[in-house]
MARSELUM-996388 format. One line per 10 residues: number of its first residue (from 1); their letters; for each residue x, y, z of C-alpha. Coordinates in pm, 1 decimal. Layout:
N
NUM = A = X/Y/Z  ... .
// end
This chain:
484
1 = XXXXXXXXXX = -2912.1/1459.3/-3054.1  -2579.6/1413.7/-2950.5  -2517.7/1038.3/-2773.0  -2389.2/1020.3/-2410.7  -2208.3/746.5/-2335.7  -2348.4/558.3/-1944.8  -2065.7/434.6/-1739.5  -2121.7/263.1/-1425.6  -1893.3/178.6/-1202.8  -1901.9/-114.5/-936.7 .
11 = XXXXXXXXXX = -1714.1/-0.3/-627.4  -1616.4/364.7/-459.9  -1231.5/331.2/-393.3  -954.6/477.9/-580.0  -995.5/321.1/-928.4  -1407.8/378.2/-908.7  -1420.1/691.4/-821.2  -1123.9/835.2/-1016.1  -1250.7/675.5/-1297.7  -1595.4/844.8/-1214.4 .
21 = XXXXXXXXXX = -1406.8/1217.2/-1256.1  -1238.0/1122.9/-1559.3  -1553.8/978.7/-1683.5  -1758.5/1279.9/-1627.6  -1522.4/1534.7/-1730.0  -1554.9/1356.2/-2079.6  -1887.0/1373.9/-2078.5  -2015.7/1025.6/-1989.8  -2329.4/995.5/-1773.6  -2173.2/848.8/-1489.4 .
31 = XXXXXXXXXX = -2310.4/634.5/-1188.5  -2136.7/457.6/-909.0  -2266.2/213.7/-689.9  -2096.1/191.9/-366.3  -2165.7/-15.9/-61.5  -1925.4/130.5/232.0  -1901.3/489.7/153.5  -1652.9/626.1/-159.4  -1313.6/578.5/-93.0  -1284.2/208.4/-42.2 .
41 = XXXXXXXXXX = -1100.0/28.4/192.1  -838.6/244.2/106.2  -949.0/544.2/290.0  -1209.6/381.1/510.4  -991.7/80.3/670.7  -664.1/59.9/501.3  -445.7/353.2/303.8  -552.1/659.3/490.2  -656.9/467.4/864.5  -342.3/290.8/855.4 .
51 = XXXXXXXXXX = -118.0/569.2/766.5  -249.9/785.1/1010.0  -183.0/517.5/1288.1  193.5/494.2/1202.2  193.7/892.7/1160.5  152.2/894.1/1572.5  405.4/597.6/1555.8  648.2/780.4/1368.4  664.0/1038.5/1585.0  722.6/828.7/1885.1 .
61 = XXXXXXXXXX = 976.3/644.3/1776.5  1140.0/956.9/1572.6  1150.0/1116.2/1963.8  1227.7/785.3/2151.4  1528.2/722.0/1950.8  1712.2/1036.2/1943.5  1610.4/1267.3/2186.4  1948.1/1209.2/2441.2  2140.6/1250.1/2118.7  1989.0/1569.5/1986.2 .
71 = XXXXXXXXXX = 1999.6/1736.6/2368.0  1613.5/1744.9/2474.7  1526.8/1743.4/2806.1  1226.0/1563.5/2964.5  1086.3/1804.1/3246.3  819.6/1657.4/3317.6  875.4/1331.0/3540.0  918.5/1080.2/3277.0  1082.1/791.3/3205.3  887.4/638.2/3424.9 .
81 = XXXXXXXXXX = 1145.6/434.6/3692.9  970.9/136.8/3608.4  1040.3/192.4/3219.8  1302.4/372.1/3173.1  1369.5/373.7/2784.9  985.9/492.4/2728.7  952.9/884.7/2756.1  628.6/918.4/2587.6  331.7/749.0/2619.4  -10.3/693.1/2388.4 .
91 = XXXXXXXXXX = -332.2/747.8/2435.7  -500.9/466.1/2136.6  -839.3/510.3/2220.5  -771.7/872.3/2082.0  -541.7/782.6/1827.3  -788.1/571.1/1685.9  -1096.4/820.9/1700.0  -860.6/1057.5/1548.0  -796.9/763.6/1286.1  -1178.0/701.4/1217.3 .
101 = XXXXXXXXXX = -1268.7/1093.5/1188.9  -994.8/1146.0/894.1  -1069.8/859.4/751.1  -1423.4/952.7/715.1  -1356.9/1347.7/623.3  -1190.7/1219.1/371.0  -1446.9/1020.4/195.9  -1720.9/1293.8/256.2  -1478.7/1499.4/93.7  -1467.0/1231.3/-230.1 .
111 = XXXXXXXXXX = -1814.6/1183.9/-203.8  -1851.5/1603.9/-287.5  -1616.4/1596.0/-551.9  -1806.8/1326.3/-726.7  -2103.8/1464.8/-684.7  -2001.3/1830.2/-801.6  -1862.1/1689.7/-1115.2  -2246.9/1574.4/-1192.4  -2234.5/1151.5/-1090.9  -2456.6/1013.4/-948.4 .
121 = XXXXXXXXXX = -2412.7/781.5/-619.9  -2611.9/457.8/-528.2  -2575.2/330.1/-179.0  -2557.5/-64.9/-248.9  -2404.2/-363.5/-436.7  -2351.7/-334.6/-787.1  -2343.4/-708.4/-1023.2  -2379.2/-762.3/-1364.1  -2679.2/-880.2/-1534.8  -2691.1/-1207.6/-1645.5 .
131 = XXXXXXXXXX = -2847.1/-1105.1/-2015.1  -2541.3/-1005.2/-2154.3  -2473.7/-787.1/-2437.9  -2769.9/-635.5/-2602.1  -2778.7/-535.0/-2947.4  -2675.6/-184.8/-2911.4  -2363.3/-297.3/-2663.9  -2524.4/-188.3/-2377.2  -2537.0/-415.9/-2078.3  -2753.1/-455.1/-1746.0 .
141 = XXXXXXXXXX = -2593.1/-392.8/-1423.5  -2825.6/-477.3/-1113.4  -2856.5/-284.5/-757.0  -2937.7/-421.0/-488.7  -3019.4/-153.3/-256.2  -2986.2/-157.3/134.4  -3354.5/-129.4/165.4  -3389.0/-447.6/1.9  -3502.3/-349.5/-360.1  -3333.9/-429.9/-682.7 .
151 = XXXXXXXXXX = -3273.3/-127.5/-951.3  -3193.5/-244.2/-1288.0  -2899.7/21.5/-1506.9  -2797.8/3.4/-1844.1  -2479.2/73.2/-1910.6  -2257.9/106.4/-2224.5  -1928.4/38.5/-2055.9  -1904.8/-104.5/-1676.8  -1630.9/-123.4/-1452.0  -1553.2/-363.3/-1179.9 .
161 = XXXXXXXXXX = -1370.2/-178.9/-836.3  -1448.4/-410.9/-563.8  -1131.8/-462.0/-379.7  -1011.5/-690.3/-152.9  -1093.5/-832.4/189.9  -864.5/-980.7/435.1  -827.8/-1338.5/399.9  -864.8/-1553.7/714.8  -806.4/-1852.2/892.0  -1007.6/-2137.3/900.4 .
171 = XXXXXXXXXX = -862.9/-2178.9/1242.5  -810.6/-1816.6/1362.3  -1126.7/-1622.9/1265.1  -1111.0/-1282.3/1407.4  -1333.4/-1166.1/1705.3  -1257.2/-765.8/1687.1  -1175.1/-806.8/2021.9  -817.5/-1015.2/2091.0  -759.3/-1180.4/1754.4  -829.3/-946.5/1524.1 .
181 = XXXXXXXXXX = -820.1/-838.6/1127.2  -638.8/-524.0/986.2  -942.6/-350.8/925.4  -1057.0/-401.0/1293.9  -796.4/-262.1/1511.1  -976.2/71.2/1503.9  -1190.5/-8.9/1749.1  -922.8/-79.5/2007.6  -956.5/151.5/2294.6  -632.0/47.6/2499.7 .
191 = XXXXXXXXXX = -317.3/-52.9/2367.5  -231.8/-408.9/2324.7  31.6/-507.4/2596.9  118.7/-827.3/2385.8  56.7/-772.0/2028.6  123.8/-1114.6/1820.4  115.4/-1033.4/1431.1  115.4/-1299.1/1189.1  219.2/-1242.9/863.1  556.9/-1022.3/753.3 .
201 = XXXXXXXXXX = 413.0/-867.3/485.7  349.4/-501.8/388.6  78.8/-460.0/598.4  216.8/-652.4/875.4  537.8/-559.7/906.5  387.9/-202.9/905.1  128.1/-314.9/1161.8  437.0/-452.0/1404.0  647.0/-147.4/1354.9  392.6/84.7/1467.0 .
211 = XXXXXXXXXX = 240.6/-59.1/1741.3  605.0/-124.7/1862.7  653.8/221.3/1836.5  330.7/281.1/2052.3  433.0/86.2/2318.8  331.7/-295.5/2298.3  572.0/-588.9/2341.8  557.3/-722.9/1937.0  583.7/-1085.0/1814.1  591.2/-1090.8/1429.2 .
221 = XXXXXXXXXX = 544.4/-1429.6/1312.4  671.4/-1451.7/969.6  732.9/-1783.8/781.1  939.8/-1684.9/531.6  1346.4/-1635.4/576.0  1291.8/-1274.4/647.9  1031.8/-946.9/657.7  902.9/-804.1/353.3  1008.4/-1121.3/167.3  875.3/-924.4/-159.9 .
231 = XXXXXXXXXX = 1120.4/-621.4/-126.8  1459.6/-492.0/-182.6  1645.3/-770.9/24.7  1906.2/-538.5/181.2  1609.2/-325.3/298.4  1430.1/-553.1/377.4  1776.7/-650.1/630.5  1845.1/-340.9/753.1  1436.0/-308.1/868.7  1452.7/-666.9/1070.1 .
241 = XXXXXXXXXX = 1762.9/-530.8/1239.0  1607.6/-213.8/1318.9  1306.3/-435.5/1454.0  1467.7/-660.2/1672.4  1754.5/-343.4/1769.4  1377.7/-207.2/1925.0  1301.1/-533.9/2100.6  1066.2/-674.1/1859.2  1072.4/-1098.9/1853.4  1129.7/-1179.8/1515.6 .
251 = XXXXXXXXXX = 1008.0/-1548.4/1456.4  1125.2/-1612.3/1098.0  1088.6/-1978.1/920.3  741.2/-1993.4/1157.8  411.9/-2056.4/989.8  87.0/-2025.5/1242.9  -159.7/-2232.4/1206.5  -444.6/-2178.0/1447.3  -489.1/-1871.6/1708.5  -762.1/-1932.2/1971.9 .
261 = XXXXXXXXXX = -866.9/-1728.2/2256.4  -807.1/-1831.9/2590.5  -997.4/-1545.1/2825.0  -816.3/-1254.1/2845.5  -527.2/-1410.5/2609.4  -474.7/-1541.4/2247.5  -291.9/-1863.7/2190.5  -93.9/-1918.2/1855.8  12.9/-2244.2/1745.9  301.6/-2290.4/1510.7 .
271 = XXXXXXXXXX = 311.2/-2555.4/1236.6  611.1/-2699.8/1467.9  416.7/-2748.6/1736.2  505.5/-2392.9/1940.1  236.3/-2208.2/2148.6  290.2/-1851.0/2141.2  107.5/-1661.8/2344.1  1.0/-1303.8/2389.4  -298.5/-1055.7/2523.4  -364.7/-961.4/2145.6 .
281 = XXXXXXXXXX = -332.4/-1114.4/1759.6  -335.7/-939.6/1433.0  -357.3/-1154.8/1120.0  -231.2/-1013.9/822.8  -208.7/-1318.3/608.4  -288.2/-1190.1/291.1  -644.2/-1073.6/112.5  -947.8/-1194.1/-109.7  -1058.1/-1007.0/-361.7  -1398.6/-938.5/-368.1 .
291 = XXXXXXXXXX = -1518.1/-1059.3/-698.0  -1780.0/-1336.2/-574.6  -2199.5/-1294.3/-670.8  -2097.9/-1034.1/-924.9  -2185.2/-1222.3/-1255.7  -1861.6/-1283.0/-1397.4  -1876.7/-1619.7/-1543.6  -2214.2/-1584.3/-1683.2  -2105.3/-1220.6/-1863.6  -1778.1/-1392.7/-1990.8 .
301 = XXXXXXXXXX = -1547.3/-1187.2/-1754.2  -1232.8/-1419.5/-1678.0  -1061.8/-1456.1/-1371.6  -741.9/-1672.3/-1254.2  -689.6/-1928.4/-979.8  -732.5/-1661.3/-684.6  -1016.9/-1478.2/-801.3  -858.7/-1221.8/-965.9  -978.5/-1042.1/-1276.9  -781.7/-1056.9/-1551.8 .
311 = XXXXXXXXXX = -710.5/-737.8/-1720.0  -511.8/-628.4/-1973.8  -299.7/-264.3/-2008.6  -608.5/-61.3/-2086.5  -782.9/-241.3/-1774.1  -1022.5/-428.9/-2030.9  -1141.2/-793.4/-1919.6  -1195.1/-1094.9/-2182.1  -1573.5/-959.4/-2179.3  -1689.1/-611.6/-2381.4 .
321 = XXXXXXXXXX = -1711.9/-347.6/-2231.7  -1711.6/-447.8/-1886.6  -1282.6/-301.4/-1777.7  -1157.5/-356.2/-1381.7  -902.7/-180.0/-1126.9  -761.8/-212.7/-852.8  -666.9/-501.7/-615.4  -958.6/-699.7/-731.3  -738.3/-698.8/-1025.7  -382.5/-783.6/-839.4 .
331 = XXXXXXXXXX = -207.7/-599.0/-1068.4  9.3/-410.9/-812.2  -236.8/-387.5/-488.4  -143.8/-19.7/-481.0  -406.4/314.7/-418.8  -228.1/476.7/-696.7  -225.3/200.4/-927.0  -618.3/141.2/-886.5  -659.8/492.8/-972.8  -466.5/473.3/-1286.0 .
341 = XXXXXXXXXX = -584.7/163.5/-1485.9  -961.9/315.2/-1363.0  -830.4/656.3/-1514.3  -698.1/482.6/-1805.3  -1026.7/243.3/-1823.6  -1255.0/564.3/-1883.5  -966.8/697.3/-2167.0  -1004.6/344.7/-2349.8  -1394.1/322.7/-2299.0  -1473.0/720.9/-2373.1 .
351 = XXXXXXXXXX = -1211.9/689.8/-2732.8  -994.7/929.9/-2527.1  -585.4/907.2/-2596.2  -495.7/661.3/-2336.9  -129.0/520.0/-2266.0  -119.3/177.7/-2149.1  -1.8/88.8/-1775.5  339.6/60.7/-1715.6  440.1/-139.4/-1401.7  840.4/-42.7/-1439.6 .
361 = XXXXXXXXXX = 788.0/331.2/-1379.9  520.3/276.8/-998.2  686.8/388.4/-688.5  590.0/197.3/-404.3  613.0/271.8/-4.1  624.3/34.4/292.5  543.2/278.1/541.8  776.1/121.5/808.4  1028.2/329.9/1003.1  1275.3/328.8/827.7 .
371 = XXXXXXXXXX = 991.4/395.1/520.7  1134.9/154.4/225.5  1060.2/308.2/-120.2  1126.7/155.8/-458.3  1100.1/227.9/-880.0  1165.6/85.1/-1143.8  1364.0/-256.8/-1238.5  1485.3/-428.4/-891.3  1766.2/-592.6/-721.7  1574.3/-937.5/-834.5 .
381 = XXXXXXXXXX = 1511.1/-813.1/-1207.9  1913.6/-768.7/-1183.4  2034.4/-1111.6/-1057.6  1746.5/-1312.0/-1239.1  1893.4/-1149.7/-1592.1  1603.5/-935.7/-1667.4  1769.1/-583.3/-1687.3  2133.9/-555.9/-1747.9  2254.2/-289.2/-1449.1  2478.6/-203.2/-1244.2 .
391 = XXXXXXXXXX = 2420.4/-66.4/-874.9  2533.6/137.2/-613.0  2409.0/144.6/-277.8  2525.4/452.1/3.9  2438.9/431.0/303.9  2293.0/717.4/489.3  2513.6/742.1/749.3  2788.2/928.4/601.6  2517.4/1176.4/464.7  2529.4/1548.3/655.3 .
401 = XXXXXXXXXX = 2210.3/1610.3/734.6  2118.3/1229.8/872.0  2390.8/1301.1/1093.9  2257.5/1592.0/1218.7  1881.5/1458.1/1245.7  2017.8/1109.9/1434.4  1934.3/882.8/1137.9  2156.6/580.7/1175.7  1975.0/360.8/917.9  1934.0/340.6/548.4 .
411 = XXXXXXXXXX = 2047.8/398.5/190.6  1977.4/483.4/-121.7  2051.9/212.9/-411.7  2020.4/271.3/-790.6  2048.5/73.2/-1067.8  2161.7/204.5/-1409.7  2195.1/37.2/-1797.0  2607.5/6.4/-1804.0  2682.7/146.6/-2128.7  2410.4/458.3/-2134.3 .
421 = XXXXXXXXXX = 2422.5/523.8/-1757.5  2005.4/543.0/-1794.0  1823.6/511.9/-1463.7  1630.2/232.4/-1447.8  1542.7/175.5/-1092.0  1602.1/272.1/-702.4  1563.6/212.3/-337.6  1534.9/458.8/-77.8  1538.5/329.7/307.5  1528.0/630.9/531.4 .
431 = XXXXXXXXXX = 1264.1/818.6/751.8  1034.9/977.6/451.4  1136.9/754.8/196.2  789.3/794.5/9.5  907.4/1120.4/-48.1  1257.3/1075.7/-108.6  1210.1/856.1/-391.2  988.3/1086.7/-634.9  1339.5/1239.9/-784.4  1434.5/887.4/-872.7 .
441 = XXXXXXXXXX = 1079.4/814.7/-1013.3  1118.7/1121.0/-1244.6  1465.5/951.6/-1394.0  1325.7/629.0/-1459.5  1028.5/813.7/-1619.7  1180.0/1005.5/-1836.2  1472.8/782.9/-1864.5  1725.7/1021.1/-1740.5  2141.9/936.6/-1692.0  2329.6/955.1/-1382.8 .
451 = XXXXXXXXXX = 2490.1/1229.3/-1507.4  2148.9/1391.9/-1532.3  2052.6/1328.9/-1185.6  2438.0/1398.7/-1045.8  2413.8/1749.5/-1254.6  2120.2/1881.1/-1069.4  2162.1/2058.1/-793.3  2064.3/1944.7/-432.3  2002.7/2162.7/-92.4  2307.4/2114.4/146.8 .
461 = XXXXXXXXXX = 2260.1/1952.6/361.8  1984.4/1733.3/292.5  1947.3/1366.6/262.8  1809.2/1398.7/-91.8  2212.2/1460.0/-146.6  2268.9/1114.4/-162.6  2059.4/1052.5/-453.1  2290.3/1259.7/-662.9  2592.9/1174.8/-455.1  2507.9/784.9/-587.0 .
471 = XXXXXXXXXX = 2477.5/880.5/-934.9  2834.0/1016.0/-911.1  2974.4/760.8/-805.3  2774.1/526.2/-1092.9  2921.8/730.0/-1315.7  3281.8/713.8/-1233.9  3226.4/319.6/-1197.5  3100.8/332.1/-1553.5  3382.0/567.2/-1633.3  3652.5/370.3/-1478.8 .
481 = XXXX = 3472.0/28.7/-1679.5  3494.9/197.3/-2004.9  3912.6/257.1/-1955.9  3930.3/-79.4/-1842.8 .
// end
């Protein structure tokens, strides 16, 4: 009798349960033990909710911001007199029950595909057993079921999806009603008049820029030098001046360190001493991953200083068999990353060909307007002496078509080896950036020249000219350096 190999897989988002296709489609008997419905975070309270928000967002602003320029007339009444820069308004309460029904389609629709490729699903949380490795390699993960009952699995490989919460205060625990989480402001039925965020991350600089966009007076508390202190730093300084162009209060250098409710209002002290004040407060200070009560120590699984699994390439832990994915890893807190090293944990555990992650070829988004997307080796890699390039950075202002469209921010920056001219890396800021960048990713991939990516032909006019209109120019710079 042939032997099947049983998987099981702790946690629903993107690395469990596209690890649970792979898994299946090779033949493993596959189960996945999921508390909050497949899909994760990602698609229940962050990726796909979040996105969806700044989708209405986008379009605001996209319509605020140029419709006097590109000749459309308002008919109706608005401005109102009493605000006369806002045309349109928002209706949140059905933003957000749009929000909440797509974010559950989706994971019905996840929850069908994983079904129809044969796994099973277990509604509850998944930890390992504290036994160990039994003779035949198998190990015991246990369920504890909503109803209260515990079911005991064996599995022959196991791995651990459990993602991330968001990390709080001691001194500014969220209500859901004025000071409030990222994964709670779905529930808001009016807009927040006086939105405070705290924290100039990704998520909240994406946070602030959309619910500016929507309509509410925005104080982003950030206590580094800038926003997005972890990306490209000129995009990251052409996005604060967009923000504070839009009337956003930009308190850089400013670390909160309590927020308290007062009534109807939210009080937010600085570490100077300040009081801030506003009607609402979103903290977006960073996240925990979930990796607490699962068994770890006692199975040998290691972890570092933050909780974080350690994991290598092939998403195995220090323990056998037991592999992780995703942010509980903090590998690169990314939905497409999580479902890679679980794709490539199901290769490595099922004796499949499996190629090890590669960091240097992700594309990432901040889903800001202007979107900021980056590949490959960065602007810090370059001045730190990591990768030996040379750069180029257009902005989109002289580009056709973002004349034409009202676009009066962004550029697109690559970086390229100086002697072969190989694309190693690139930043796109401009309204769909996300999708601006995947000709970039395919250089870097398959490590492609400028000349390459000048040589291909682009639509005129479009703004993806200026990807190949920057490689031209990199390679009479490195034409003009080899005469020199």
């Amino acid at each position: 009798m042939e032997h099947v190999t049983r998987i099981v897989i702790i946690g629903g988002g993107p690395g469990g349960y596209e690890a649970a296709l792979v898994a299946a489609q090779l033949g493993a008997e596959v189960t996945v033990v999921d508390r909050d419905g497949l899909g994760g975070s990602a698609v229940l309270t962050d990726c796909v909710p979040s996105k969806t928000l700044i989708a209405t967002a986008e379009v605001m602003t996209s319509f605020d911001s140029s419709y006097e320029e590109l000749g459309i007339l308002v008919a109706d009444g608005t401005p109102d007199a009493a605000d006369p820069a806002r045309v349109v308004g928002v209706d949140l309460g059905k933003v957000n029950r749009r929000v909440k029904r797509l974010a559950i389609a989706q994971s019905h629709d996840i929850t069908q595909a994983v079904t129809r490729a044969g796994v099973t699903v277990l509604r509850g949380r998944g930890r390992l057993g504290a036994g160990g490795q039994a003779m035949d390699g198998s190990r015991e993960v246990l369920v504890d079921h909503t109803d209260g009952t515990v079911e005991s699995l064996r599995a022959d490989a196991v791995l651990i999806a459990t993602g991330v919460r968001p990390r709080e205060l001691p001194d500014a625990q969220p209500d859901g009603e004025r000071i409030l989480a990222w994964t709670q402001v779905y529930d808001l039925e009016e807009l927040p008049r006086e939105l405070i965020v705290v924290g100039s991350g990704v998520t909240g600089a994406e946070f602030a820029g959309a619910y500016q966009a929507l309509g509410s007076n925005v104080t982003l508390v950030s206590s580094r030098d800038r926003v997005l202190p972890g990306e490209d730093p000129d995009a990251a300084e052409v996005l604060e001046d967009v923000f504070r162009r839009r009337g956003m209060n930009v308190m850089s250098r400013s670390r909160a360190e309590s927020a308290k409710r007062i009534g109807d209002r939210v009080e937010v002290t600085l570490a100077d001493g300040k009081v801030i004040t506003g009607t609402h407060c979103l903290m977006a200070v960073g996240s925990i991953p979930n990796t607490a009560d699962l068994g770890l120590e006692e199975a040998g699984v290691a972890v570092n200083d933050w909780g974080q699994i350690k994991v290598d390439r092939v998403s195995r832990t220090s323990a056998p068999g037991v592999y992780a994915a995703g942010d509980c890893t903090g590998v690169f807190m990314l939905a497409s990353v999580a479902a890679m090293q679980g794709r490539i944990a199901m290769y490595h555990a099922l004796g499949d060909a499996v190629q090890p992650l590669n960091l240097k070829t992700v594309a990432s988004n901040v889903f800001t307007d202007p979107e900021i997307a980056t590949v490959g080796y960065t602007h810090a890699d370059v001045t730190c002496g990591k990768m030996d390039a040379v750069e180029i950075k257009l902005p989109l202002r002289g580009n056709p078509r973002a004349k034409m469209q009202g676009i009066r921010d962004g550029f697109v920056k690559l970086f390229a080896r100086p002697g072969t001219g190989i694309v190693v890396g690139g930043v796109v800021v401009a309204p769909r950036a996300s999708e601006l960048i995947h000709s970039i990713s395919l250089a870097v991939d398959n490590n492609l020249t400028v000349e390459q990516v000048a040589g291909a032909f682009t639509v005129y006019p479009s703004l993806s000219g200026s990807t190949a209109e920057a490689a031209r120019q990199l390679h009479i710079r490195k034409r003009e350096g080899a005469g020199s």
